[in-house]
N, CA, C and O atoms as a DFTB+ gen file, in Angstrom:
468 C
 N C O
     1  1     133.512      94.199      93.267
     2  2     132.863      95.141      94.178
     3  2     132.690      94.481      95.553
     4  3     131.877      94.895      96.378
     5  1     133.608      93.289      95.781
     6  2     133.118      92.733      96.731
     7  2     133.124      93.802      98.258
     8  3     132.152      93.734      99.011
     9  1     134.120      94.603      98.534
    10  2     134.245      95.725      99.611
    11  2     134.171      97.267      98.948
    12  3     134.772      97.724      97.975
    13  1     133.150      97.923      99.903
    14  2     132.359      98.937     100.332
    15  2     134.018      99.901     100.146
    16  3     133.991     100.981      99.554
    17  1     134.837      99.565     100.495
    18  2     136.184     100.394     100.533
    19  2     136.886     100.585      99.607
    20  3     137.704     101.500      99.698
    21  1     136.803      99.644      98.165
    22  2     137.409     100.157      96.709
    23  2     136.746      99.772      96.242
    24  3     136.303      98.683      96.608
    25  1     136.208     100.477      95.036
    26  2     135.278     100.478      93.931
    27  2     135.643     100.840      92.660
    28  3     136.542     101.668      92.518
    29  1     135.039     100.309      91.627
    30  2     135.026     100.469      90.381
    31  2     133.731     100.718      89.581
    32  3     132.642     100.151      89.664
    33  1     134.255     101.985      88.574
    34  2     133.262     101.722      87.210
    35  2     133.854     102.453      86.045
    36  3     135.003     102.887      85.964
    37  1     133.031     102.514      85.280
    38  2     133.255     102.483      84.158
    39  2     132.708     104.350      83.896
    40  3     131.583     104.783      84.148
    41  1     134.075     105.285      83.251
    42  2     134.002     106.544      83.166
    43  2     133.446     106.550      81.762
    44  3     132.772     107.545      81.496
    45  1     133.612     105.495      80.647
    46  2     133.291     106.142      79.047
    47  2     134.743     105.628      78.767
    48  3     135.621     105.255      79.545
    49  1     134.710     105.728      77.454
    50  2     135.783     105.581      76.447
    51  2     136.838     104.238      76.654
    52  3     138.042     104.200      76.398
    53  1     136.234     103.489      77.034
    54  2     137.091     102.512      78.001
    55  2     138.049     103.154      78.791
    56  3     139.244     102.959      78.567
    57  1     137.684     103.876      79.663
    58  2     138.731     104.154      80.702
    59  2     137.979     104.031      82.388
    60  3     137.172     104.745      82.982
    61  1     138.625     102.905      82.711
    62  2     137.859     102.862      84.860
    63  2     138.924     103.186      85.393
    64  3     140.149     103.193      85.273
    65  1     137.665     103.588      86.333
    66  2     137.608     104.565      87.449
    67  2     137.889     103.411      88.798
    68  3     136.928     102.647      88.881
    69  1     138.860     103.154      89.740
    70  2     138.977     102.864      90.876
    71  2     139.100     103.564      91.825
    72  3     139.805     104.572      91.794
    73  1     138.459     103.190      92.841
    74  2     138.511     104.920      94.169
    75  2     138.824     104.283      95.293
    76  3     138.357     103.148      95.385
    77  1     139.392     104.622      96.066
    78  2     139.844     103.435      97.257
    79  2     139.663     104.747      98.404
    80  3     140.202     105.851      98.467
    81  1     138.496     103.958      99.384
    82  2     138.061     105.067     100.641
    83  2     138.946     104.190     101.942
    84  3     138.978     103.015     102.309
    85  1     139.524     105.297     102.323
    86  2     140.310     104.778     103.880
    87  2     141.791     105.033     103.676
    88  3     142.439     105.825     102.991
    89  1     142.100     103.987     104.598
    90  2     143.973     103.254     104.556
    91  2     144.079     102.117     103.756
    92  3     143.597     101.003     103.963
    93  1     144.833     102.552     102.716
    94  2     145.806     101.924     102.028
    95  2     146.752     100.872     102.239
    96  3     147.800     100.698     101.617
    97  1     146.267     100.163     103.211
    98  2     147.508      99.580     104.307
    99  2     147.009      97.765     104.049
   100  3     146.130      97.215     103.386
   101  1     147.703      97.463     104.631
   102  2     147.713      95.708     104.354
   103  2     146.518      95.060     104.371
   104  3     146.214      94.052     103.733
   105  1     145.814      95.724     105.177
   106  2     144.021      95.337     105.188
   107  2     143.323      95.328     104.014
   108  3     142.458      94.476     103.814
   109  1     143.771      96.727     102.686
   110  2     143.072      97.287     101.629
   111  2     143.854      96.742     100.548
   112  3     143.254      96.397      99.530
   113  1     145.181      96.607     100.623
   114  2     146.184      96.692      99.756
   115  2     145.482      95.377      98.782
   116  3     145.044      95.585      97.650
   117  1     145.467      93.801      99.552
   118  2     145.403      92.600      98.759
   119  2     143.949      93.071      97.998
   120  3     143.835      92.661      96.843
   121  1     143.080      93.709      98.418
   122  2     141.880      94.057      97.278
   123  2     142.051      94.456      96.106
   124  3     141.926      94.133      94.925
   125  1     142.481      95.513      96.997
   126  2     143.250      96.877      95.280
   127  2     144.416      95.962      94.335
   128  3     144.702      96.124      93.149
   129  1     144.878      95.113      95.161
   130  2     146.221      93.883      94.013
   131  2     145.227      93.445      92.964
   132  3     145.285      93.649      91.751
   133  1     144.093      92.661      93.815
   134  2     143.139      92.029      93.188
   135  2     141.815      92.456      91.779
   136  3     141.265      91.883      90.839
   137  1     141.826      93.664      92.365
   138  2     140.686      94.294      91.507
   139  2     141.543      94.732      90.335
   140  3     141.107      94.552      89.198
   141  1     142.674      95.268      90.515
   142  2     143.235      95.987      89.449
   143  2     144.322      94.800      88.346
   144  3     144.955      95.103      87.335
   145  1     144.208      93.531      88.981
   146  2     144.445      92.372      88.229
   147  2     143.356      92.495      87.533
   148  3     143.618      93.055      86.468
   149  1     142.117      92.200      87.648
   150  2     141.005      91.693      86.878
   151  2     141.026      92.604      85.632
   152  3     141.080      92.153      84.488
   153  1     140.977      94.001      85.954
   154  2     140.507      94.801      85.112
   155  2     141.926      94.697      84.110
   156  3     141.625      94.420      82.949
   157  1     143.022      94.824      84.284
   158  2     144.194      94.464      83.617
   159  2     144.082      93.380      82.620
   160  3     144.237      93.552      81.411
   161  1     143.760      92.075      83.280
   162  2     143.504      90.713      82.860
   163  2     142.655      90.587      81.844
   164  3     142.599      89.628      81.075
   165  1     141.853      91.749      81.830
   166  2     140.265      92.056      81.008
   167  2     141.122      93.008      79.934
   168  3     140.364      93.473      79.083
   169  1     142.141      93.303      79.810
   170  2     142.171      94.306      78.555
   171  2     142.179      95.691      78.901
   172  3     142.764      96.525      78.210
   173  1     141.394      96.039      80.208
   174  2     141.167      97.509      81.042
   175  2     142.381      98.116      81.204
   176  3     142.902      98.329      82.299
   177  1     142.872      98.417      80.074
   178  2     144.361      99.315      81.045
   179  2     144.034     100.616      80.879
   180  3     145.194     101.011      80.757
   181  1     143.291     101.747      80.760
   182  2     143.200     102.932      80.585
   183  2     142.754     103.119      82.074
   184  3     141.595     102.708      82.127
   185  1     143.178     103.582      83.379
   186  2     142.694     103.358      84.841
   187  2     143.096     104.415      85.521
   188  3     144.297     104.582      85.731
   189  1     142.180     105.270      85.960
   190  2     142.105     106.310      87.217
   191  2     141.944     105.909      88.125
   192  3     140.918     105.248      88.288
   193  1     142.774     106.073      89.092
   194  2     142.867     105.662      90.703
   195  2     142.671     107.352      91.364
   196  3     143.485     108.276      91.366
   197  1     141.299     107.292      91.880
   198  2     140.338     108.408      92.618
   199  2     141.395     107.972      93.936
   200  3     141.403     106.757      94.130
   201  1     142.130     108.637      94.704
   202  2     142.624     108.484      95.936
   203  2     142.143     109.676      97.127
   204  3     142.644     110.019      98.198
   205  1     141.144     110.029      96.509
   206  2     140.553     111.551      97.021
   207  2     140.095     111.480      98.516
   208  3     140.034     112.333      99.400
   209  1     139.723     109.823      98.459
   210  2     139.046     109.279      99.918
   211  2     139.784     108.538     100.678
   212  3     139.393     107.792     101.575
   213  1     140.934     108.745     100.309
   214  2     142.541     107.901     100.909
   215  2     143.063     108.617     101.570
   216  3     143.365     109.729     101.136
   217  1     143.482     108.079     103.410
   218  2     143.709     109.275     104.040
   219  2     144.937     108.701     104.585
   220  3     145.434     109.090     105.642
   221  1     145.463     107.694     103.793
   222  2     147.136     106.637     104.151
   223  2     147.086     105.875     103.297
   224  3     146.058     105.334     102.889
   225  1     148.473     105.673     102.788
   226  2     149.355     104.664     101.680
   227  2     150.517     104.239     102.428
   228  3     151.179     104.947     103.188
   229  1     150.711     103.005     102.143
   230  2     151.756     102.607     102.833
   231  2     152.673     101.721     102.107
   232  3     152.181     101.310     101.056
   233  1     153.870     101.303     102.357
   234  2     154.810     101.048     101.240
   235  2     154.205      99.599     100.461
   236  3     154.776      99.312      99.409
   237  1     153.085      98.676     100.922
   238  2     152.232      97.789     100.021
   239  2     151.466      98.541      99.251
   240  3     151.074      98.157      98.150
   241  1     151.236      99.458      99.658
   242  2     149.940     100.060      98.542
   243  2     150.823     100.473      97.625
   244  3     150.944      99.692      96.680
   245  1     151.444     101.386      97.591
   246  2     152.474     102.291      96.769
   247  2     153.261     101.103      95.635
   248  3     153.421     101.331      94.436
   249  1     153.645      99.941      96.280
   250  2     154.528      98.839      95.310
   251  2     153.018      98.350      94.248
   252  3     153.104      98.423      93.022
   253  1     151.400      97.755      95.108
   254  2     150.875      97.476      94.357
   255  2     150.236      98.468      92.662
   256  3     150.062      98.166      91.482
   257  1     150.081      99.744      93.548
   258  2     150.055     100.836      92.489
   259  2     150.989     100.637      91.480
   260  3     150.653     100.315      90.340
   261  1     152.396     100.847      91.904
   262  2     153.411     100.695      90.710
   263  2     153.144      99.637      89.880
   264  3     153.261     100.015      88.715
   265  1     152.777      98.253      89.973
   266  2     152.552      97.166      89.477
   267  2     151.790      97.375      88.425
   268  3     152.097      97.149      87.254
   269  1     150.444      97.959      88.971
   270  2     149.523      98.234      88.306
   271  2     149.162      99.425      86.981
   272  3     148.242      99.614      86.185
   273  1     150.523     100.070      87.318
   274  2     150.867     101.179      86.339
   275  2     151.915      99.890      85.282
   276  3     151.753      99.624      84.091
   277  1     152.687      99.457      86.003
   278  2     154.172      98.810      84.844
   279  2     153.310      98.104      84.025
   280  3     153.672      98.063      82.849
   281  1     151.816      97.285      84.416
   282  2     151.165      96.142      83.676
   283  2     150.508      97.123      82.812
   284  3     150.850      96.936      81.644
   285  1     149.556      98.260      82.971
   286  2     148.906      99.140      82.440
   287  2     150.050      99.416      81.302
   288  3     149.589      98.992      80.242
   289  1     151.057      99.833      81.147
   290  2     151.995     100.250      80.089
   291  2     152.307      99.912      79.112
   292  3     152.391     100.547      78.060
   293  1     152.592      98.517      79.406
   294  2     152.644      97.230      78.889
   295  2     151.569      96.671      78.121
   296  3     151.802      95.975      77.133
   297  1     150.704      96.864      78.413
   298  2     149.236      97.094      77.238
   299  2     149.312      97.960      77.012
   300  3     148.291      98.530      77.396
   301  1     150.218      98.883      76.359
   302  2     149.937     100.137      75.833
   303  2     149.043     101.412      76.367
   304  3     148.792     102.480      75.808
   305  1     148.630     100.872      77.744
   306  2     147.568     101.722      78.633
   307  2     148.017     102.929      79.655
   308  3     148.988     103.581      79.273
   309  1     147.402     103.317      80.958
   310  2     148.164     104.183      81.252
   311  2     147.614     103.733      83.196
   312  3     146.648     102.993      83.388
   313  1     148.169     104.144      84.004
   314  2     147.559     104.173      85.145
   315  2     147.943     105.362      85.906
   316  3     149.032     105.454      86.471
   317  1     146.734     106.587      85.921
   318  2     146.863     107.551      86.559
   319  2     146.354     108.034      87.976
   320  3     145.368     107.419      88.381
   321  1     146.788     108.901      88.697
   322  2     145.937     109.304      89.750
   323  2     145.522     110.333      89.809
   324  3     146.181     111.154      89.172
   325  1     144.212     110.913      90.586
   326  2     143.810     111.607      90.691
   327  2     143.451     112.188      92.581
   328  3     143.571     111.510      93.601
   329  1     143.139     113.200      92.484
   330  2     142.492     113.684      94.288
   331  2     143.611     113.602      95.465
   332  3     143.173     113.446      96.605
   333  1     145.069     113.697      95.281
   334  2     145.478     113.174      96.527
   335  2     145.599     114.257      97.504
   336  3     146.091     115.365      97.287
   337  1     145.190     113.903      98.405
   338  2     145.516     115.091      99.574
   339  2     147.111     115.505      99.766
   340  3     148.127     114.815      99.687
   341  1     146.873     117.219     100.111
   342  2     148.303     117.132     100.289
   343  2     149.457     116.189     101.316
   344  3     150.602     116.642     101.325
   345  1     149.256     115.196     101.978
   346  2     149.590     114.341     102.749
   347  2     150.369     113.147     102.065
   348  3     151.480     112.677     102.308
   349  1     149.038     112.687     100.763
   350  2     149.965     111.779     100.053
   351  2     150.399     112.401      98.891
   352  3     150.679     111.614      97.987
   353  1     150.563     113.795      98.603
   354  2     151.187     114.197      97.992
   355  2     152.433     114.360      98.382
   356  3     153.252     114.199      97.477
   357  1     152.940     114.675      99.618
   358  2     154.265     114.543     100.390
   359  2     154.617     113.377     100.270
   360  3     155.829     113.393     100.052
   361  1     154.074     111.919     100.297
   362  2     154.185     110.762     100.417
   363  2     155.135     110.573      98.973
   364  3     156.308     110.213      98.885
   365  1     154.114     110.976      97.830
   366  2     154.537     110.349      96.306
   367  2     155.863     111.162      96.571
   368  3     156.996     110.684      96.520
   369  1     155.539     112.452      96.860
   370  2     156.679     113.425      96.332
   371  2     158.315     112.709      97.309
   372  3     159.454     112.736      96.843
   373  1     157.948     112.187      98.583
   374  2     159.350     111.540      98.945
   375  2     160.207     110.852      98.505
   376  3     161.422     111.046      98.468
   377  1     159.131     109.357      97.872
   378  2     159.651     108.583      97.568
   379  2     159.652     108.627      95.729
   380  3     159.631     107.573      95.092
   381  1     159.669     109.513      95.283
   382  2     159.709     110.122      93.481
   383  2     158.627     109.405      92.762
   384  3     158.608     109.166      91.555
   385  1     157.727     109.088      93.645
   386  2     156.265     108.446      92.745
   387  2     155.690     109.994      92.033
   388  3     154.567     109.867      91.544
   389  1     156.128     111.034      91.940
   390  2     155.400     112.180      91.363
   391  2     155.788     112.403      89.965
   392  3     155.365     113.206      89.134
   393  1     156.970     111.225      89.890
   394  2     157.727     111.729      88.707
   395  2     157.502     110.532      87.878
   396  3     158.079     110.484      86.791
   397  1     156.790     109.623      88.218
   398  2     156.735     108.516      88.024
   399  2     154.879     107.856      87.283
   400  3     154.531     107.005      86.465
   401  1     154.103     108.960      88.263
   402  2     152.821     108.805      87.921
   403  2     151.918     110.304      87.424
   404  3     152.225     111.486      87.583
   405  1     151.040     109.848      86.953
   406  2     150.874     111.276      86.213
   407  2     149.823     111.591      86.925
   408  3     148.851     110.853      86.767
   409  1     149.704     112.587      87.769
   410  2     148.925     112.918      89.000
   411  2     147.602     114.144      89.060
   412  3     147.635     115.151      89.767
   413  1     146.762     113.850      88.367
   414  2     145.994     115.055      88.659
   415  2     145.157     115.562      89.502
   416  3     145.203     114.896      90.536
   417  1     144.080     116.794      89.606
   418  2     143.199     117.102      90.787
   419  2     141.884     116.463      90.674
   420  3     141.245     116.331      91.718
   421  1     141.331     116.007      89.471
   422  2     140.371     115.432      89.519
   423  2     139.640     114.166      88.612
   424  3     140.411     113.858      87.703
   425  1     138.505     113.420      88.588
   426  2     138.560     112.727      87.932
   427  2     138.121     112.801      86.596
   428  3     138.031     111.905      85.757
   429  1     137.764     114.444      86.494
   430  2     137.479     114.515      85.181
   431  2     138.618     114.901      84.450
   432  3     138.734     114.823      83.227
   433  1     139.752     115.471      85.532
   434  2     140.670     116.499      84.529
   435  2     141.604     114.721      84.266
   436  3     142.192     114.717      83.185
   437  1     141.757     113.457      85.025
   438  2     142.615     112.463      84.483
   439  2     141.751     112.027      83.939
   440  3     142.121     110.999      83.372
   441  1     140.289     112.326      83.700
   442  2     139.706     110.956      82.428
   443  2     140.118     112.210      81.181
   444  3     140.517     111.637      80.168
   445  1     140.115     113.373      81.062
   446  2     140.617     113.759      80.005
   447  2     141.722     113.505      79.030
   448  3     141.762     113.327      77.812
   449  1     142.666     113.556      80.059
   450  2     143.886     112.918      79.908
   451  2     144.379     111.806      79.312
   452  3     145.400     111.741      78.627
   453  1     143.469     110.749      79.647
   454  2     143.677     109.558      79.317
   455  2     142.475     109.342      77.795
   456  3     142.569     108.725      76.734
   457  1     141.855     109.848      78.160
   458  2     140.678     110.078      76.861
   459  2     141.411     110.186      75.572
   460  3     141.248     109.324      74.708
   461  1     142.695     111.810      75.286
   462  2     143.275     112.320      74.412
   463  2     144.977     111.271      74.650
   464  3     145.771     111.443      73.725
   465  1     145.243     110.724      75.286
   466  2     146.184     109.951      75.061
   467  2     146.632     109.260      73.601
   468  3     147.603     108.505      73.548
């Protein structure tokens, strides 16, 4: 929790919640590498990424996300998103991250998701 700009907790069922407020960009990116190591490292692979308060992704954020989904898998886990504005919905949808991540509107409808997995 060390920055006010991505956060974590804990939704139930072992599945966290990460929410990343701002730009996504080289400033935010090495946090979000970092936080979503730990929770990985910890066994945490069931993980909603809240992007609801994300108003830019940029091609570091987008590679660290992927990472964080391939490691999530790999424990048998899942790494989903939730909230994106239509902006980075154009974003995923360019570069085929839509087909790639399982994207919903909110954080209850992806903790469901991942709940019944």
């Amino acid at each position: 929790m060390s920055s006010m700009n991505i956060w974590q907790e804990s939704l139930g069922d072992e599945i966290w919640l990460v929410a990343i407020n701002g730009r996504l960009d080289q400033t935010l990116t090495p946090t979000l590498e970092q936080q979503l190591t730990v929770l990985l490292d910890d066994g945490k692979a069931r993980l909603v990424v809240d992007l609801s308060q994300t108003e830019y992704i940029n091609s570091g954020g987008l590679r660290t996300l992927v990472t964080g989904w391939r490691k999530a898998k790999q424990q048998e886990g899942n790494l989903v998103l939730c909230g994106l504005s239509g902006r980075l919905q154009e974003i995923f949808h360019m570069v085929g991250f839509d087909q790639l991540f399982q994207i919903y509107p909110s954080r209850q409808t992806a903790k469901a998701a991942l709940a019944n997995a």
